[in-house]
C-alpha positions, 0 to 999 in steps of 0.5 A: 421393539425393532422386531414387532415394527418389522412384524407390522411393516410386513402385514401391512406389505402383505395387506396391500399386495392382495389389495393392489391383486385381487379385485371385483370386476363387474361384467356389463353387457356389451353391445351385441346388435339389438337395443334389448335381449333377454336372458335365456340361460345363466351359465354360471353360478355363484362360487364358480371357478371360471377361466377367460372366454368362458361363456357366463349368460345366454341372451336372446333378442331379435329371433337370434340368441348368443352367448357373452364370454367373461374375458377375465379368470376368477371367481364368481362373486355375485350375479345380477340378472336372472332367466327372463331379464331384459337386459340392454348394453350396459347391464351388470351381469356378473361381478368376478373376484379376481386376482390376475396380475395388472401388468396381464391385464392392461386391455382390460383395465382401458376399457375400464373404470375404477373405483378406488373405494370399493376396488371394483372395475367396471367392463363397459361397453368398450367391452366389445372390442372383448367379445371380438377377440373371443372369436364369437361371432357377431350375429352371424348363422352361428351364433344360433349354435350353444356350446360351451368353450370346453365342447369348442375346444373338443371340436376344434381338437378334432376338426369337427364343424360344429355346424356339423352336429346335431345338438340335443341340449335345451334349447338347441345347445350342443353337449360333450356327448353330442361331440363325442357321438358326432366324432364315433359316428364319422369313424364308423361311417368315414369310408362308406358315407359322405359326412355331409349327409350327416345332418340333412340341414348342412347338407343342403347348405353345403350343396348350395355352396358347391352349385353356387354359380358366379353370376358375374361371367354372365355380365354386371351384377349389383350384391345385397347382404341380408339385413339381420331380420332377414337372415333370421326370418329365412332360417325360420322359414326354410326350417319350416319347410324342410319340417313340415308337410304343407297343404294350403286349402283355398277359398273365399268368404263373402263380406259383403254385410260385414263390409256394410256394417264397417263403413256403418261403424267407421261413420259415428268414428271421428275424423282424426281417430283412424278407421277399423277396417276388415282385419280385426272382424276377421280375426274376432271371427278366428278366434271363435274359429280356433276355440272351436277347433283347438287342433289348430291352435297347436303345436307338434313335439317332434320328439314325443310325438305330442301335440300341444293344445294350448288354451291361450289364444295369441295371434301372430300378425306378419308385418312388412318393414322396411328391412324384412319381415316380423311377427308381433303377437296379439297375445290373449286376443280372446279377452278383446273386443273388436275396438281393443283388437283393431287398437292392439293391431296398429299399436304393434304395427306401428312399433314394428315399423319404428323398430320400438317392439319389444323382445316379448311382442315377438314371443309366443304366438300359437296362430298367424295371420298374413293380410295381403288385402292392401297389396293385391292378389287373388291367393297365395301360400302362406308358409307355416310359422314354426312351430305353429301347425297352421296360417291364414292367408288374407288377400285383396277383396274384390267385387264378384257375380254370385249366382242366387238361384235367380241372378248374379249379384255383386257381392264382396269377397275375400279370398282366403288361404288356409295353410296347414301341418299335414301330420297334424290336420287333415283334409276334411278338419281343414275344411270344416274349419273353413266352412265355420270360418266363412258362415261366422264371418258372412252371416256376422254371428261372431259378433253377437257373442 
């Protein structure tokens, strides 16, 4: 008797040993910079060993992706999210079975919650502090680099830079392999070439920072760090340029009946709904343009050496903000008329300039429009917005003489830009699709279709 009640007094030891040891810890999604992201990359699947500081999901958001960690050992029971998700702070990943003794785990068991029924803790946004003992960094140039902490190691291992190698990993991810040909390659070439000129893009970073000059010897400076939209925007841009052969073609449309019609228009409109102005005309026209010429509404495969026709129509409008430049996209603006146009215009404008646009009004857009009509100007050269193939550039419309076999006349007319990839588009397609764009527009005909 006294045998099987010590029998039973040991089960129920060994019962609550594991209780009190194991445990399901649900990993949240902390508070990485931006309101929302999306899920781009799920790093783990379910059954998965994973140790501490392993990287479980990839999100995106704001132009500029990175990479949450797990900050406990264990195994992986559920996921929540999936590719495509929008997630915010607080959204439940993964949940992880667990089994690291209490006493190795206080930080972790502070910044969370239990719940005794279920024996499930709960990382909560506290879960930041976590993300910064990872040695992730906040929203910084690397956090554009994807790399598992296994090639981070092989990296560190042997004092590689991994801004140093050149990823070829879905969506810029930088693999074992990458590392291990970047570490042969500096072997080989360690006596002969400069391992800056690598890669040619660090390069130009590191010889900026040699010829850095301090402005302060010179008298009183006054510094301003980028905001987060403008570091984004610069690493877009300057990869655009570095890539692509700009040419920008230069030229003006006469609106002077389609400035005519407008104020028409605008006439019947109450007072208290807001007014349409050039820009949706002109983009109606530019769509029917791009139907037409569909090489402009393309983009280049590198890699493959393809160009990609794409048979949607989703027009990109750059709006200044207060802290930098965005591009939300009208997407499918073929299906619209012009009302919808000028409508879905000053709703994305608007959102952009309250900061309330979504991830996916950033995405996708196969053409950009740059307006420069309420500024001023007579011309300037958009930068392509990669990786697009081209970008029409819009300035102030002025009041011109124009020659009619029989006198000068005042005619309305805005100039235009026309900025194109060299590789793709040449000269005389540039100009065609110009001279469509311009009779479209000054003859009205797009807007009998």
């Amino acid at each position: 008797m006294q045998c099987k009640n010590l029998i039973l007094i040991q089960k129920k030891l060994i019962h609550v040993f594991f209780k009190r040891s194991i445990m399901d810890v649900i990993i949240q999604v902390p508070n990485i910079g931006f309101e929302e992201a999306e899920i781009i990359e799920i790093l783990v699947n379910v059954g998965d060993i994973i140790e501490s500081d392993q990287g479980i999901v990839t999100v995106e958001g704001q132009k500029a992706s990175i990479e949450i960690p797990t900050t406990i050992s264990g195994v992986v029971k559920k996921i929540f999210v999936a590719v495509g998700d929008i997630v915010i702070p607080g959204t439940e990943v993964v949940m992880i079975t667990s089994n690291q003794k209490k006493e190795n785990n206080n930080s972790l068991l502070k910044s969370s919650s239990l719940n005794n029924d279920d024996n499930t803790y709960h990382i909560t946004n506290k879960f930041k502090t976590s993300i910064k003992q990872t040695n992730i960094p906040h929203l910084s140039y690397k956090t554009l680099l994807h790399a598992s902490p296994a090639v981070r190691r092989l990296s560190r291992e042997n004092n590689i830079n991994l801004d140093d190698v050149k990823p070829s990993g879905p969506k810029g991810r930088i693999l074992k392999q990458d590392v291990e040909l970047f570490l042969k390659n500096k072997e080989v070439l360690h006596d002969n070439v400069n391992i800056k000129q690598y890669h040619q893009d660090d390069n130009d970073a590191l010889l900026m920072k040699k010829t850095n000059i301090n402005s302060d010897q010179f008298g009183v400076i006054e510094s301003l760090k980028l905001s987060s939209i403008q570091k984004k925007v610069s690493i877009n841009l300057s990869k655009s340029w570095k890539t692509i052969p700009h040419v920008t073609h230069f030229d003006e449309i006469d609106v002077t009946q389609l400035e005519k019609f407008r104020k028409k228009l605008n006439m019947n409109i109450d007072d208290n709904v807001k007014k349409i102005t050039l820009l949706p005309f002109i983009i109606k026209s530019l769509i029917q343009s791009l139907q037409l010429f569909s090489k402009f509404n393309s983009s280049f495969d590198e890699k493959n050496n393809l160009i990609i026709f794409k048979k949607y129509i989703n027009i990109g409008i750059a709006v200044d903000i207060e802290d930098g430049l965005t591009v939300p996209v009208l997407k499918n603006s073929e299906q619209y008329s012009i009302q919808q146009i000028a409508k879905n215009i000053d709703n994305l404008v608007e959102n952009a300039r309250n900061h309330t646009l979504n991830v996916s009004d950033l995405k996708g857009s196969s053409f950009t429009v740059s307006n420069l009509g309420k500024i001023g100007g007579t011309g300037f050269t958009p930068i392509i917005n990669y990786p697009e193939v081209a970008i029409l550039g819009l300035s102030q419309m002025c009041i011109k003489p124009i020659w009619n076999n029989d006198k000068f006349i005042p005619r309305s007319v805005i100039p235009i830009s026309l900025t194109y990839d060299h590789r793709i588009i040449n000269g005389l397609e540039s100009a065609k699709f110009i001279d469509f764009l311009k009779k479209n527009i000054s003859s009205m005909n797009f807007l009998l279709s």
